[in-house]
N, C-alpha and C positions, 0 to 999 in steps of 0.2 A: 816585541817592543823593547829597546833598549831602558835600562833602568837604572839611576843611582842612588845608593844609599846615604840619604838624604842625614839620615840622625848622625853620623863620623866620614866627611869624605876630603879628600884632599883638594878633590877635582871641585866640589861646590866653592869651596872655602877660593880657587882660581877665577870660577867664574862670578862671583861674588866681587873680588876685587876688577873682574875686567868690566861687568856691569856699573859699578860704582865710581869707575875710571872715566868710562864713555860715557857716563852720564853728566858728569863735572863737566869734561872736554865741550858734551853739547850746552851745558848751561855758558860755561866762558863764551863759547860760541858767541852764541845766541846775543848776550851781552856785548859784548863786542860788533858785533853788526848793528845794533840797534841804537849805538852810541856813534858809531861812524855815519849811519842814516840819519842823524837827530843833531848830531854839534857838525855845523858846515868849515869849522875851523880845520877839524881833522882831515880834510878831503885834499890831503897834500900827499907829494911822494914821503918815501912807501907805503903808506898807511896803506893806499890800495893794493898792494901787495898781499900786506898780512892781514887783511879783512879776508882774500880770497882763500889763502891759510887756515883762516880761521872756519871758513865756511866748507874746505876740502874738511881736517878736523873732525868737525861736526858729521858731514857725511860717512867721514870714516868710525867716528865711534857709532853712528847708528849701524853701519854696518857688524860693527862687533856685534853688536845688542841681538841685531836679525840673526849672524852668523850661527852663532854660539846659543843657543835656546835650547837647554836641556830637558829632555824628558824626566820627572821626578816620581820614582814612587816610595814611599818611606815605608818599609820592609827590611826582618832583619836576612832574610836570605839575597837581597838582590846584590848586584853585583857593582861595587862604586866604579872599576875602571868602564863602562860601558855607559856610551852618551849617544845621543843622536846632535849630531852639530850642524844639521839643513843644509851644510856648505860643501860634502864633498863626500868623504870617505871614510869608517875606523875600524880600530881595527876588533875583532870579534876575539876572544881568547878562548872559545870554544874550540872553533873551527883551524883558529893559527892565519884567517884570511882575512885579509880588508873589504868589506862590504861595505857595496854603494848603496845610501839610502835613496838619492837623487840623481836623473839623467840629465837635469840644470846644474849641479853641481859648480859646475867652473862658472856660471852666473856670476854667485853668489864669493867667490875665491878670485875671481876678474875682479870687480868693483872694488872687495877688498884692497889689494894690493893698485889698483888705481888709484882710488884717493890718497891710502897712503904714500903710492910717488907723488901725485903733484903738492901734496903736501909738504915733501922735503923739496922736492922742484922749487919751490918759492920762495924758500932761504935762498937757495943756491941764486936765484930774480934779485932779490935784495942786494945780495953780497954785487951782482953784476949791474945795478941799475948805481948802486953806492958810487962803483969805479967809472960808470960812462958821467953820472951828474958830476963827478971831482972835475975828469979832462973836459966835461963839455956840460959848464952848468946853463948853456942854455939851450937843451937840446929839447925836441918835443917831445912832450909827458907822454900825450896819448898816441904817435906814431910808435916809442918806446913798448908803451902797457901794451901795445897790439901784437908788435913784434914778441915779446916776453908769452904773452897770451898763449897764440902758435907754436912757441915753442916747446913751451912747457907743457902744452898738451900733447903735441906730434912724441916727443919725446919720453913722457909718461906711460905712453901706450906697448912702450917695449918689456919693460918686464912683467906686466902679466899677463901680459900675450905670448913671455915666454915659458910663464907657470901655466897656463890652460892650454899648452900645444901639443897635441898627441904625435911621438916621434917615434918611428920604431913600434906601436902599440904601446907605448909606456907615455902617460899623461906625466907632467912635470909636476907641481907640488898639490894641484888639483885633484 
């Protein structure tokens, strides 16, 4: 069983700030969805944009949270570089190999970098819903948000569908 040493580690002190990150991110989240639900004034463009941002966001810091769950034992012999990270692969300094804890692996490495694209996908929605409302400010909201929708999802699906693709026998960053 993979162990960190809990009492001086550099590696807790990382995942300490990525838990405390994703946790913010889901609290703004959460906030923001429940104010965009609750004040009907805000139900204008882009607000719907950056609601679904905010809610990729969210997904994606739970992700981290799931991801990254280290094994802790507080012992002075155990080893700080050694983590189990549920998400894919690390590497053993015993052996000199990378060992897979998980055959789901790329699950958990997929979703990740999913939310995280559609999450910048949605600025990039914004920056291009800015420039169609300037030339055509009467254009329709919800054929638009449909069109944006499809895309940003078609389009999302490419890079970590290019991280989980085994080529050659060599998996990409999964």
């Amino acid at each position: 069983m993979p162990i960190i040493n809990a009492t001086h580690s550099i590696v807790l002190d990382t995942y300490g700030a990525c838990y405390v990150g994703s946790a913010l991110s889901i609290i703004a989240g959460l906030i923001i969805v429940y104010t965009y639900a609750t004040v009907p004034a805000l139900r204008v463009q882009p607000n719907s944009i950056l609601v679904a941002k905010s809610v990729f966001d969210m997904l994606f810091g739970v992700m981290v949270i799931i991801e990254y769950v280290p094994v802790v034992n507080v012992t002075q012999e155990s080893d700080p570089y050694r983590w189990n990270d549920c998400g894919g692969d690390f590497f053993d300094p015993d052996t000199g190999q990378y060992t897979t804890h998980s055959e789901h692996g790329w699950v958990a490495t997929f979703l990740t970098q999913w939310f995280f694209t559609l999450s910048l996908l949605c600025f990039g929605v914004v920056s291009l819903d800015l420039v169609i409302n300037s030339t055509n400010p009467f254009a329709n909201m919800r054929k638009n948000n449909r069109r944006y929708a499809i895309g940003v999802l078609l389009f999302s699906l490419i890079p970590p569908s290019i991280m989980v693709a085994e080529i050659h026998n060599k998996t990409g960053a999964g």
